[in-house]
C-alpha positions in Angstrom: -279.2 -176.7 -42.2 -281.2 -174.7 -39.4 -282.8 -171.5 -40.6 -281.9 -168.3 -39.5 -283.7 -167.2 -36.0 -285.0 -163.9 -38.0 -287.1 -166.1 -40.2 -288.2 -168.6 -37.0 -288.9 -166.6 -34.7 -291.7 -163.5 -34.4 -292.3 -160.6 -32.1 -295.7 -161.0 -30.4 -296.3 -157.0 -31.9 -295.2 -157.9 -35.2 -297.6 -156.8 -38.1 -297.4 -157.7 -42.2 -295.4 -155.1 -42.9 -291.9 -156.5 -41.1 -292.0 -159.2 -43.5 -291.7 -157.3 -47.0 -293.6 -156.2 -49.3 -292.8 -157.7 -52.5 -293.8 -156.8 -56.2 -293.5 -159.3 -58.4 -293.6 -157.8 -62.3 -294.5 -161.5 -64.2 -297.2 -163.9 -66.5 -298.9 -163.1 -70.0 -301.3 -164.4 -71.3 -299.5 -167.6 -72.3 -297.5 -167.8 -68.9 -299.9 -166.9 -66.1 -299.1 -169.6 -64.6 -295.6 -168.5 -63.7 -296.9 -165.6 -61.7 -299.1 -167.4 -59.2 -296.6 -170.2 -59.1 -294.3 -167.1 -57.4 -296.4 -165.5 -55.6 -297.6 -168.1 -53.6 -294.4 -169.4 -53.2 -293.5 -166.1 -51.5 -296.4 -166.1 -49.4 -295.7 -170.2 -48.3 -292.1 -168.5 -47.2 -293.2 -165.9 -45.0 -293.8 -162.8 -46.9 -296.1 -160.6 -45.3 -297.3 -159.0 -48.5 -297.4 -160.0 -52.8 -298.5 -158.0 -55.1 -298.5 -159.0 -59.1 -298.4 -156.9 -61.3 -299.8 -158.4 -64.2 -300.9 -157.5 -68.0 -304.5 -156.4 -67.4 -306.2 -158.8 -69.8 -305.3 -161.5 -68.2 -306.5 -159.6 -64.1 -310.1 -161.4 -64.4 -308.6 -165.1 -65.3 -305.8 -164.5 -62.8 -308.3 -163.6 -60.1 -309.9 -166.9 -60.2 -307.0 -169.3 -60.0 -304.6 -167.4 -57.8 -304.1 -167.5 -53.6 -306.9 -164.7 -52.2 -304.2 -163.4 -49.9 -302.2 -162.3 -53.2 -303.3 -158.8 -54.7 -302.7 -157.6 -58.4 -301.8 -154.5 -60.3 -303.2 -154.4 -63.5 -301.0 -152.6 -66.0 -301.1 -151.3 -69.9 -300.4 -154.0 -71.9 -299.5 -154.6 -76.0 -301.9 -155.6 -78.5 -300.2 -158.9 -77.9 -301.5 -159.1 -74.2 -298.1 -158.8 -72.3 -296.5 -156.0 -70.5 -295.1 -153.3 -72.0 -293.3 -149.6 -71.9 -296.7 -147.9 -71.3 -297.2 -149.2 -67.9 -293.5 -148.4 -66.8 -294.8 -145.2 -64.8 -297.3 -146.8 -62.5 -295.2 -149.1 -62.2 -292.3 -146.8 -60.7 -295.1 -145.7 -58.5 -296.1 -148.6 -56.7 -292.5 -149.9 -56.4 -291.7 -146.8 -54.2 -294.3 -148.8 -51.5 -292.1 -151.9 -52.2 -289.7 -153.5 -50.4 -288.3 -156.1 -53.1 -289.4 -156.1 -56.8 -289.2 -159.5 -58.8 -288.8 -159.0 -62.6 -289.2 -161.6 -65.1 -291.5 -164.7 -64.3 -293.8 -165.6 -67.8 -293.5 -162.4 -69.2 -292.2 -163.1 -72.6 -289.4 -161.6 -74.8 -291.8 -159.3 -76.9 -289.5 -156.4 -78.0 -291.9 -154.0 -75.7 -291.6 -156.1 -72.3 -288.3 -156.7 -72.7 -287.1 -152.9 -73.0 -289.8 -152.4 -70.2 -287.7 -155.1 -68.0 -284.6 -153.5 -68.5 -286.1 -150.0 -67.9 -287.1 -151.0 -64.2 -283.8 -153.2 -63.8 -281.3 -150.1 -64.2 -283.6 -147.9 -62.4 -284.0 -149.7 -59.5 -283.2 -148.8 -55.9 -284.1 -151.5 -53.9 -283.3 -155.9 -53.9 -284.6 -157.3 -56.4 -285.1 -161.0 -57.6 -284.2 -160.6 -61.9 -285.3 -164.4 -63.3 -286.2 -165.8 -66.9 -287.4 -163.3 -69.6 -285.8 -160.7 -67.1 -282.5 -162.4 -67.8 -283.3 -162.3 -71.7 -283.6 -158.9 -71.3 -279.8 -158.8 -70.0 -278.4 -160.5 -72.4 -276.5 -157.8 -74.3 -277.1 -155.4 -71.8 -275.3 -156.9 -69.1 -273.7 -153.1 -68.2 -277.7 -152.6 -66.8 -276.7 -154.6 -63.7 -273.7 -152.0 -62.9 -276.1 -149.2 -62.8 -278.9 -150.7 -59.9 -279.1 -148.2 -56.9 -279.8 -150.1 -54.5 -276.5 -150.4 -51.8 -278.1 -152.7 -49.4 -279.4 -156.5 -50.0 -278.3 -156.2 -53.9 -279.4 -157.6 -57.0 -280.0 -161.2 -57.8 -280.2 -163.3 -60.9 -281.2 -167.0 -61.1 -280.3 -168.3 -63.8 -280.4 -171.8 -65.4 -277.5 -173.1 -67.6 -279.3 -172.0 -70.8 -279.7 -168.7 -69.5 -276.3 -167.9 -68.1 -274.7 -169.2 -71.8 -276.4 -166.6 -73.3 -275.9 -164.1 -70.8 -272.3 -164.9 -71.1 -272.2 -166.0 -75.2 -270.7 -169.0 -75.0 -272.1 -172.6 -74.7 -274.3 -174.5 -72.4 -271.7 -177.2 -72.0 -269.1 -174.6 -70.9 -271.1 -173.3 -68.0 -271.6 -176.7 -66.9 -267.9 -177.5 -67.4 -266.9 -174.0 -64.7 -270.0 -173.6 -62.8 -268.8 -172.2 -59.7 -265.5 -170.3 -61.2 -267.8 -168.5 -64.0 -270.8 -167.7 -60.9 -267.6 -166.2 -59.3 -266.7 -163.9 -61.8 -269.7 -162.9 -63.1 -270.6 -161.9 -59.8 -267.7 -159.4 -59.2 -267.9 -158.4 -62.5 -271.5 -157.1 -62.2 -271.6 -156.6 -58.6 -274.8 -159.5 -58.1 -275.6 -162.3 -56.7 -275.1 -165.0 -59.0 -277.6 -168.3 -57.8 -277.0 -170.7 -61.2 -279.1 -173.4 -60.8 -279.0 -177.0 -61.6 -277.9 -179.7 -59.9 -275.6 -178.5 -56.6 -277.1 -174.9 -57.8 -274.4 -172.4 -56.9 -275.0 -169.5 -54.7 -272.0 -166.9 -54.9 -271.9 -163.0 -54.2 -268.2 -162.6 -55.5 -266.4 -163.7 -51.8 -269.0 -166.1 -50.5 -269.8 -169.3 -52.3 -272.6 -172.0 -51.3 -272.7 -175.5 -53.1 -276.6 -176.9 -52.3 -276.9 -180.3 -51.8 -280.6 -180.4 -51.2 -283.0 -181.4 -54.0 -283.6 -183.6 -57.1 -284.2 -184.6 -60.9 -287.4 -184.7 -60.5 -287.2 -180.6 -59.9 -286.9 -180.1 -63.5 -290.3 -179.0 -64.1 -292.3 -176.1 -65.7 -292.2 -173.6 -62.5 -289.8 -174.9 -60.2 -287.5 -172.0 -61.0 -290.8 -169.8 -60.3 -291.1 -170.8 -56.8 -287.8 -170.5 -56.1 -287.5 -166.9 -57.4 -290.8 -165.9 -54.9 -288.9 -168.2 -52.4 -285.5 -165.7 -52.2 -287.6 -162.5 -52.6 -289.4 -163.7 -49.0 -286.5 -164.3 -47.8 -284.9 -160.4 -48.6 -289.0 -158.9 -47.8 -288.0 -160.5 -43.6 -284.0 -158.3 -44.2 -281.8 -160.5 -44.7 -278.7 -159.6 -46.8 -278.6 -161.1 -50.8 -276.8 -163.8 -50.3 -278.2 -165.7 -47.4 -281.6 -165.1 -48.5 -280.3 -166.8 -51.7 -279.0 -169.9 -49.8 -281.5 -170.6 -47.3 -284.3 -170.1 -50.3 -282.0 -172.6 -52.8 -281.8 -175.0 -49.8 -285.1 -174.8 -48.9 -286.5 -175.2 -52.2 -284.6 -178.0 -52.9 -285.7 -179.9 -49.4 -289.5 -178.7 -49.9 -288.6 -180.7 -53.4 -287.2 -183.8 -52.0 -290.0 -184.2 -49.5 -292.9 -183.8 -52.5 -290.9 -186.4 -54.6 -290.9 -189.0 -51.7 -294.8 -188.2 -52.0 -295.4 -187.6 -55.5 -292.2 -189.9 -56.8 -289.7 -187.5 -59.3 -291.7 -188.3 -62.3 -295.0 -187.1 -61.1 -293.4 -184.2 -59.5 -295.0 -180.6 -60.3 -293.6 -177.1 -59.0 -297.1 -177.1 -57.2 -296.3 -179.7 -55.3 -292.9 -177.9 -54.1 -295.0 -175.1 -52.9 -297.2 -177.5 -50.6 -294.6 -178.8 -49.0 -292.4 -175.7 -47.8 -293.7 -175.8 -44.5 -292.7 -179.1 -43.5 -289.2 -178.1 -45.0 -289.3 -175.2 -42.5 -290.4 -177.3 -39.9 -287.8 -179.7 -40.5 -284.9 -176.9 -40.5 -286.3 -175.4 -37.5 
């Protein structure tokens, strides 16, 4: 699959901010790892700026192991060192400077961060990438999705199997049994794009549907789903529409992935090693 000319090609007067400016709400103290892990990946697919926004006792550690071209918002946190309600208004603030806002990365299901997630979900006017805890914070609420503002590149969720049964309530082995009919419906339903992951993740926006045949088993690692979620939110940052951002990201994760595992082998495989090898997938869909 070639990738669209908007993401190969560059105007000579071009500066950072054509390519989006995304904020990307993720990590706690536990899960830090899941917030560079996106960032980077966003960076590695063309973004032109990341900024994390980040529980602020974990800014100093954070500094030390994340990309220097990535910036970070320190915000309020709970006594249990995760995000919570009291940073919801600086946050509002900086996501007016935003182009696309990524919620859920590592940031736990603490009562606080999850209200806080859905808070910035249904108030949101602009594309937004909604993955992990963000999806926990759905469950229940699913009516949240129905009430996003944003008209343009919409809302996307990327769920895994786990997280779309309990988003829906019923099993894990019923998603897997109607992947692509339940992605379908869930999607017109609540007006999103639906990317369910797995193997031949499906990509569907209620009319479109795209069955990915690129990646492998050895993808099933801690932060795979991480990249991939800074991967699509690059994509939307350099305008194009929900769901081809969605497939070219899901595609070109899942090549980056095949080319590391002929590298690394599947077993050795880490969602690092994804992230190293996104540019030789973009140079082999050029």
């Amino acid at each position: 699959m070639r990738l669209p000319t908007r993401l190969l090609r560059r105007s000579p007067d071009a500066h950072k901010g054509d390519f989006g400016n995304i904020f990307i709400l993720a990590g706690s103290a536990r899960f830090s790892g899941a917030a560079v892990l996106c960032a980077e990946a966003a960076l590695r697919s063309g973004a032109g700026l990341v900024t994390l926004g980040i529980p602020k006792g974990i800014n100093n550690a954070l500094i030390k192991i994340k990309p220097k071209e990535v910036m970070t918002l320190p915000l309020a946190q709970t006594k249990e060192g995760v995000l919570g309600l009291a940073g919801y208004k600086k946050i509002r603030e900086f996501s007016k400077e935003a182009d696309v806002l990524v919620v859920g990365p590592g940031l736990t299901q603490n009562k606080s961060t999850q209200a806080l997630a859905r808070k910035i979900i249904s108030g949101a006017d602009k594309p937004m990438v909604i993955d992990a805890d963000g999806l926990n914070a759905l469950a229940k609420h699913l009516n949240l999705l129905r009430r996003t503002k944003d008209e343009g590149r919409g809302t996307i969720i990327t769920p895994h199997p786990g997280e779309m049964a309990r988003l829906l309530g019923i099993s894990v082995k019923e998603v897997q049994a109607k992947r692509k009919v339940l992605a379908q419906g869930f999607a017109k339903s609540y007006n999103c794009i639906v990317v369910l992951k797995g193997h031949q993740t499906v990509v569907v926006d209620g009319k479109r549907v795209y069955l990915n045949n690129t990646g492998n088993p050895g993808m099933s690692t801690a932060g795979s789903g991480d990249v991939l979620s800074g991967m699509i939110a690059a994509f939307l940052g350099q305008k194009l529409d929900g769901f081809t951002a969605a497939k070219y990201a899901v595609y070109l994760h899942g090549l980056a992935g095949d080319l590391a595992a002929k590298e690394k082998t599947q077993i050795s495989l880490i969602a690092s090693d994804i992230i190293a090898k996104i540019p030789e997938a973009v140079k082999k869909s050029s």
